[in-house]
C-alpha positions in Angstrom: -221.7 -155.2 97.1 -217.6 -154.4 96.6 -216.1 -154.3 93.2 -212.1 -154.4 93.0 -210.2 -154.4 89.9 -208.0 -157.3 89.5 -205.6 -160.0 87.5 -203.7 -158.4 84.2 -204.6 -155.0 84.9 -203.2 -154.7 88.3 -200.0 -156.6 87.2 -199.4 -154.2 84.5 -199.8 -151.3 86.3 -197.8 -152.3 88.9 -194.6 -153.1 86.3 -195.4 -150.1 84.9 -197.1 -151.2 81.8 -199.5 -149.7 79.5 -202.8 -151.6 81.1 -205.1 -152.6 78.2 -207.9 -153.8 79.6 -209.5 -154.2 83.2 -210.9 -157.1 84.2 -213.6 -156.7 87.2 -214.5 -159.0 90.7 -217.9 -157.9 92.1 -218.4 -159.8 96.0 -220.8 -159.8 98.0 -224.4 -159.6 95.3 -226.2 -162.3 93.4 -226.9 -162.4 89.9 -230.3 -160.7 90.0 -229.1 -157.5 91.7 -226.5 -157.7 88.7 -229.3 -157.5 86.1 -231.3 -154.9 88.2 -228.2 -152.5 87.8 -228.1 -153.2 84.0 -225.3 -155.7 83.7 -225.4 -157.8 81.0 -225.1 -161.5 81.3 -222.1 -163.1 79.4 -223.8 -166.9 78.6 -226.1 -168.7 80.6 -224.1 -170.6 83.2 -221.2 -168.6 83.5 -221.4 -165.6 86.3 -219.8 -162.9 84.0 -221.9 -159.9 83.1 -220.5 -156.9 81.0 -221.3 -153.2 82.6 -224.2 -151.3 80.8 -221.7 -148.7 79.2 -218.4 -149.4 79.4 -218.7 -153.0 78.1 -216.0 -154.5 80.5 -215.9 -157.9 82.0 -217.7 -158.0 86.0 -217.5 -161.4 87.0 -219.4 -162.7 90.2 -216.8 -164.1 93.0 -216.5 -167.1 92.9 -215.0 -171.0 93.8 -214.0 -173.5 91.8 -213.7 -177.5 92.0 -212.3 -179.8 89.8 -215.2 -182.3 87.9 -213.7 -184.2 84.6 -210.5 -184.0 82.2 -209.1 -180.9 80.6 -209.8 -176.9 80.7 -214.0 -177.0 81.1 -213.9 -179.8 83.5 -214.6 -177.7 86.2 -217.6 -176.6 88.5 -218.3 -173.3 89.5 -219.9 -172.0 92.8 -220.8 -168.1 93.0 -222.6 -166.7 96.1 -222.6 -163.8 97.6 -220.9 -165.8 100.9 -217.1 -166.2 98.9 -214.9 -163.6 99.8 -212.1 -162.0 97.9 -209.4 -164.2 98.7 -211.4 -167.4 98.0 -211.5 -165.9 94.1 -208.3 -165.0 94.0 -206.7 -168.5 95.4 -208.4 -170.2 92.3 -206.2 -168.2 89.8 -202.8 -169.7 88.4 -200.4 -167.0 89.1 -199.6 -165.0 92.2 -199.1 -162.0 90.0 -202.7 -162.5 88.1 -204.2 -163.2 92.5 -203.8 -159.4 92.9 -207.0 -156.8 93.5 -207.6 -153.1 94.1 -210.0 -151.5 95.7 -212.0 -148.1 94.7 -208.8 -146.4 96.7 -206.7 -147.8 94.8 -205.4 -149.6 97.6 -203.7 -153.5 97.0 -205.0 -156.6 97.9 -202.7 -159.0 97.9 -203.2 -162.3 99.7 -200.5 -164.2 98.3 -197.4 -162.6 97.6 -198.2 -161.1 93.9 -196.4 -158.0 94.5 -193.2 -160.1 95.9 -193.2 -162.0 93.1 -193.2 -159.1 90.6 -190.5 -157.9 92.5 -188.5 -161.1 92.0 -189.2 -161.7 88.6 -191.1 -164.9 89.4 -193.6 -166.9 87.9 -195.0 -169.0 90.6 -198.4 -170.5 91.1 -200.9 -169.6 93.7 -202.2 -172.7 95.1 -201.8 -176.9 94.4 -205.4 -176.9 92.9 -202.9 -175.1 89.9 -201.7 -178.7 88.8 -205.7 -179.6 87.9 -206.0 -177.3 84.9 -203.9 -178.6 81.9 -203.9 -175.0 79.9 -201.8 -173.5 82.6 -199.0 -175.1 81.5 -199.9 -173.2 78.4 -200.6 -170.4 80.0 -197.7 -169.9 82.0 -195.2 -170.7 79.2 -196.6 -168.1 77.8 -196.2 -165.8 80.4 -192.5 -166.4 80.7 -192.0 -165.7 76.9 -194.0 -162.3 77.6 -192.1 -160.9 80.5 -188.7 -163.1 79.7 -187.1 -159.2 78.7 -188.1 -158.2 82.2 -186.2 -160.9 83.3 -189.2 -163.2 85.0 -188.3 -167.1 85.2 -191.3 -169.8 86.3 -190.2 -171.0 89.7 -189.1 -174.2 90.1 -191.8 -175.5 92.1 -194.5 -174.5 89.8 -192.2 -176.2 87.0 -192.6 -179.0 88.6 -196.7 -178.9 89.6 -196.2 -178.6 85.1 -194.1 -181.3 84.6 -197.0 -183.5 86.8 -199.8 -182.4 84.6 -197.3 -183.4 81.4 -196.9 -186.9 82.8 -200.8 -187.5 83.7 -202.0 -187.1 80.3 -204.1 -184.1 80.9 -202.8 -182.1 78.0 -204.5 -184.5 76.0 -207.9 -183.2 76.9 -207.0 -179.7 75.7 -209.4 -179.2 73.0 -207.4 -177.9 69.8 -208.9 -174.4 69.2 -208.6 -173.7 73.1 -204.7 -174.5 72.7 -204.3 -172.8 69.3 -205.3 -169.5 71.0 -202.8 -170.1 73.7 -200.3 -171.2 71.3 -201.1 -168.0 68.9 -200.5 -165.1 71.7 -197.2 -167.0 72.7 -195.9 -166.7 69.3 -196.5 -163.2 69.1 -194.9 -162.7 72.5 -191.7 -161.1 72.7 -189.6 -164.2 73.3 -191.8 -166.9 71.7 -188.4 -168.6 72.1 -188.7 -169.4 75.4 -192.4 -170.5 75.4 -191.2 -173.5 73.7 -188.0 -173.5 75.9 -190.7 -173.3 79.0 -192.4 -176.4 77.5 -189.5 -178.3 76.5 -188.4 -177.9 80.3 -191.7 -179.0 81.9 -192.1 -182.0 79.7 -195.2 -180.7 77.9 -193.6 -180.0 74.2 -192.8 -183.8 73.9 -196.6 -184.3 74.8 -197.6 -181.5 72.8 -195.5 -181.4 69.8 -193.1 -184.5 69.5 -192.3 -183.6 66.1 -190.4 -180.4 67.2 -189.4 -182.2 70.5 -187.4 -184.4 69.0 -185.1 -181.8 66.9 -183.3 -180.8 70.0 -179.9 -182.6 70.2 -180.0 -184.1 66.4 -176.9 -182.3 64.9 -176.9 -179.9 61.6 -173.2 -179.3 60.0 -171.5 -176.8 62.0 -170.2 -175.1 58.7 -173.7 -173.7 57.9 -175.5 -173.8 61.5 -172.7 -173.0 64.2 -175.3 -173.6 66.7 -175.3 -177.5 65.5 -178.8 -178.4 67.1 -181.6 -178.4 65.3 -183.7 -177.3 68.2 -181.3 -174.5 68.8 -181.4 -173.7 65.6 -185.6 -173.4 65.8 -185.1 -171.0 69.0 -183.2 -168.7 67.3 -185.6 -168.5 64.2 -188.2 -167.5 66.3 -186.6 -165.2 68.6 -185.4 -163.6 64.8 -189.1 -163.4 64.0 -189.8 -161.5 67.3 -186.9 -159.1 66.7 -187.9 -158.6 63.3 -192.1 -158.1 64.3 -193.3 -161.0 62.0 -196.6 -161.9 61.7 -198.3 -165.1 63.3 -198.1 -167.0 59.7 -194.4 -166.3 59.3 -193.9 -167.2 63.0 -195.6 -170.5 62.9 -194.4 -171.6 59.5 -190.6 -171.2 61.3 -191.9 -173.3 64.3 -192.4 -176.1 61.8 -189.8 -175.6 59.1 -187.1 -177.9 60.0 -189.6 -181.0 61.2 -187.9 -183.2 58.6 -184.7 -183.3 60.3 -186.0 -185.6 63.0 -186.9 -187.9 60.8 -183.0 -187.9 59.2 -181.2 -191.5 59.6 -178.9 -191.7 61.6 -175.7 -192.6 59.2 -176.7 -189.1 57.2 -176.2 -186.9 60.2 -174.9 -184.8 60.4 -175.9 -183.9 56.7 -180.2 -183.5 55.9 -180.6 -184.5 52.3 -184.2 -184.0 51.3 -185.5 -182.9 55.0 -187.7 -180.4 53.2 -189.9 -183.2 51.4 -189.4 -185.3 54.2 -191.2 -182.7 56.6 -194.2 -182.0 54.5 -196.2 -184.8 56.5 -194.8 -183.9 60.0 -196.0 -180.7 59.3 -199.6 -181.4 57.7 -199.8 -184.0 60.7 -199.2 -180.9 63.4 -201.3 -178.3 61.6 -204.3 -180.7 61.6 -204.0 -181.7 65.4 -203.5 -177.7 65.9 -206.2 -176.8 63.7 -203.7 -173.5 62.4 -206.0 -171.1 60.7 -206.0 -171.9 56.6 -203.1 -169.0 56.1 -200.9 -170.6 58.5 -201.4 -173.8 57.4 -200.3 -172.9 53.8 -197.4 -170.7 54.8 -196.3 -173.4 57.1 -196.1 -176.3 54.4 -194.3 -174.0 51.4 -191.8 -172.9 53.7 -191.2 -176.6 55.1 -190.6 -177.5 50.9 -188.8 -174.1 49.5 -186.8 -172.5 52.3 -183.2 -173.9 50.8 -184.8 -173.0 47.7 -184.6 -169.3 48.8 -181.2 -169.3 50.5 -179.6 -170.6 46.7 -182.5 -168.1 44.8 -179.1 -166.4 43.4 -178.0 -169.6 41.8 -181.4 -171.1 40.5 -181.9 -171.1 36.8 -184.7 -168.9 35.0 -186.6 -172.0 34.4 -186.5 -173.5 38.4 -187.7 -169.5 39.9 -190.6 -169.9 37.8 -191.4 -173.1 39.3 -191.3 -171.6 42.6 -193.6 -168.5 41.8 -195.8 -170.5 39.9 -195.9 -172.6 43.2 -196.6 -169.4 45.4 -199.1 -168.0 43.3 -197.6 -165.1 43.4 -199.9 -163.3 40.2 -202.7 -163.7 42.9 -201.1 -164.2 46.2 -198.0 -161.9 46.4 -198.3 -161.6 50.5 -197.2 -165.5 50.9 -194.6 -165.2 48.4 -193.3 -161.8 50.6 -193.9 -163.8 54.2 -192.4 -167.0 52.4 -189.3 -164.8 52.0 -189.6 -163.2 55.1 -189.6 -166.4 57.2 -186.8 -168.2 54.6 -184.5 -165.1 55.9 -185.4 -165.3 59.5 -184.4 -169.0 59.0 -180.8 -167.6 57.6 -180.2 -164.9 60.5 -181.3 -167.9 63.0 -177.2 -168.5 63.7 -175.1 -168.3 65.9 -173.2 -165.5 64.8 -174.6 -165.1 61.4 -177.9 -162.8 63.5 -176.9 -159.6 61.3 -175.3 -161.1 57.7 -176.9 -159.8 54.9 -179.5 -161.7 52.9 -179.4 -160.5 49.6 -181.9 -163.5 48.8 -184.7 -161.6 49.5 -184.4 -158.6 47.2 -183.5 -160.9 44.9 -187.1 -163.0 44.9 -188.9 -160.1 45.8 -187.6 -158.6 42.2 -187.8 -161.9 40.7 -191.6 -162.0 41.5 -192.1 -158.3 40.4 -190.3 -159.4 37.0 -193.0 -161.9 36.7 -195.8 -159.8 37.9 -194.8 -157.5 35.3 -195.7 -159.5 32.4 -199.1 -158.3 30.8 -202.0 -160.3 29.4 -203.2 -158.3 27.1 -200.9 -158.6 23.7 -201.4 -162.0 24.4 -205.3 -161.7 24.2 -205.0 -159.7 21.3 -203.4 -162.2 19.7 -206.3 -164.6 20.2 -204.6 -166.9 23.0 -207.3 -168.2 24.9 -207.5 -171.4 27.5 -204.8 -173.7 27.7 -202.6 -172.1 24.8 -202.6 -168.6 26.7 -201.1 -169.7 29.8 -198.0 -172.0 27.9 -197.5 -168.4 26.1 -197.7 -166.6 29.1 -195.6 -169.1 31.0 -193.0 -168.6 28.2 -193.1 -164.3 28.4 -192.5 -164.5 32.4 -189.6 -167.2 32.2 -188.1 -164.8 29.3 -188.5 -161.7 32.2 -187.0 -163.4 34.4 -184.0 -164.9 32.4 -183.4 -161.0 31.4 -183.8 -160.4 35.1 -181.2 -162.8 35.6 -178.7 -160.9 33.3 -179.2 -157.9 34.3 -177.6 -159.4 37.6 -181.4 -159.0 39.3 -182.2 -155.7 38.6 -185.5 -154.7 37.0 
């Protein structure tokens, strides 16, 4: 029995990164010995087993061949007979085919360590092209090392752009692609994962709705960028800079959808894109399956986002609405990330990266004006039911008319 360390771990340590977990290749024993030593099996026909006190992953080596559509459609061989490099050729990237042994000393078979070196992405065999969620995968790569300076190689773009065309992605079951789609978002550059797709072919598969925002034109006196897809780019790489959550990550992905749906004589002006997205963007949280928050977040910001750029020109009456439409009494985290993504969507601009955005002090007081309001003289008073909220309606929109006044100050 040999155990070498290998994928993530050796790649990180080898860039110099902090290594966060090891991941662990055990050749030459069978399942049984495994259990005799204490291991602890990870399902029943998977050979994975987590050791008896440190709880990391020891997987069996092991082959693989291609059986049906999409991620599981795949039989696996483990015996004691597959060597190192047989488990390593089934992995997607050179840099994840890399092992160490108890020395410390590197195994590398197929040029991982090159690769590193070159800042390249770059598949380790042609069986790559028959698992859909490595086009996932590796656009999500790129957007985690694209501040190192890594690119995908061109030949493995196109082994992507092949599994695009076939169809394949389609077999992707939604919650294995949310999780990919979820760590690429919180990536450094969750820019260029969707950059990475667009290139391969796989966002027009994936996500036609954002696909399609690339090239449609914005007026250039707001968004110097002009395109819309641009535009979406630099929101997210915003959101990266600025260490936003996933919600307020995902609801900029999907903020702009409307404008796709723009005619043509309107351009380059977007009159109403905000309702006009609401469906694009229930349509691609459904087929995503986006955890509830995300969902939510997503669909508000789609409606109010212009709503918070003009927040210092919006009557009393029409911030109510939009507090009221936030929940903010209950919910004051989506009203913050609602404001949060609506000024990542301002900075998104070509040049306009650093402006202020005096918007979001603005709501943020605006909503504590509101907040502020208390119940009680109200229930003193005997209010009750239906009568007690039009009162208390009344007492926040008179808070926030002073607010107002006061040139929003508390």
């Amino acid at each position: 029995m040999q155990i070498y360390k290998v994928g993530g771990a050796v790649r990180d340590r080898l860039l110099g990164r902090p290594v966060t977990e090891n991941d662990w290749v055990v050749v030459g024993a069978t399942a049984e010995e495994m259990l005799e030593q204490g291991y602890r099996p990870v399902g029943a026909d998977f050979p994975v087993f987590l050791h008896p006190q440190s709880g990391e992953e020891y997987a069996l080596a092991r082959t693989e061949r291609k059986s049906g559509r999409g991620y599981g459609g795949f039989t696996f061989f483990a015996s004691p007979d597959v060597t190192l490099e047989q488990d390593l050729t089934r992995r997607d990237l050179t840099v994840n085919a890399m092992a160490e042994d108890d020395q410390g000393n590197l195994i590398d078979p197929y040029g991982g360590r090159q690769d590193l070196e070159a800042r390249r992405l770059r598949h380790v065999s042609p069986a790559f092209a028959e698992d859909p969620l490595r086009v996932l995968r590796v656009a999500r790569f790129a957007a985690r090392y694209a501040p190192l300076g890594f690119r995908v190689a061109e030949e493995t773009l196109e082994l992507m752009r092949r599994i695009a065309e076939s169809g394949e992605l389609d077999a992707l079951t939604p919650e294995r692609s949310w999780k990919e789609i979820s760590r690429a978002l919180m990536e450094p550059r969750p820019d260029v994962f969707i950059q990475v797709l667009r290139e391969c072919g796989a966002l027009a598969a994936w996500l036609p709705e954002l696909d399609c925002l690339f090239g449609v034109p914005q007026p250039e006196k707001h968004h110097p960028e002009v395109d819309s897809g641009v535009h979406v780019l630099a929101v997210l790489r915003q959101c990266a800079e600025h260490h936003q959550p996933l919600t307020v990550r995902w609801a900029c992905l999907l903020h702009d959808l409307g404008k796709g749906l723009t005619p043509e004589d309107e351009l380059p002006q977007h009159i109403a894109h905000e309702k006009r997205g609401l469906k694009l963007i229930k349509a691609v949280n459904e087929r995503c399956k986006a955890p509830r928050d995300c969902q939510e977040l997503a669909l508000l910001v789609g409606e109010y986002h212009t709503h918070a750029h003009r927040a210092l020109e919006l009557r009393a009456s029409t911030l109510l609405e939009l507090l009221q439409s936030f929940d903010v009494y209950r919910r004051p985290q989506r009203f913050e990330e609602f404001v949060a993504a609506s000024e990542m969507d301002a900075r998104g601009r070509t040049g306009l990266e650093q402006r202020d955005y005096p918007q979001a002090a603005y709501l943020l007081g605006a909503a504590a004006a509101a907040r502020a309001v208390a119940v009680q003289p109200l229930l003193e008073k005997g209010l009750k039911g239906a009568e007690l909220g039009e009162a208390l309606k009344g007492e926040r929109l008179k808070a926030l008319k002073a607010y107002k006044e006061a040139g929003g100050k508390a």
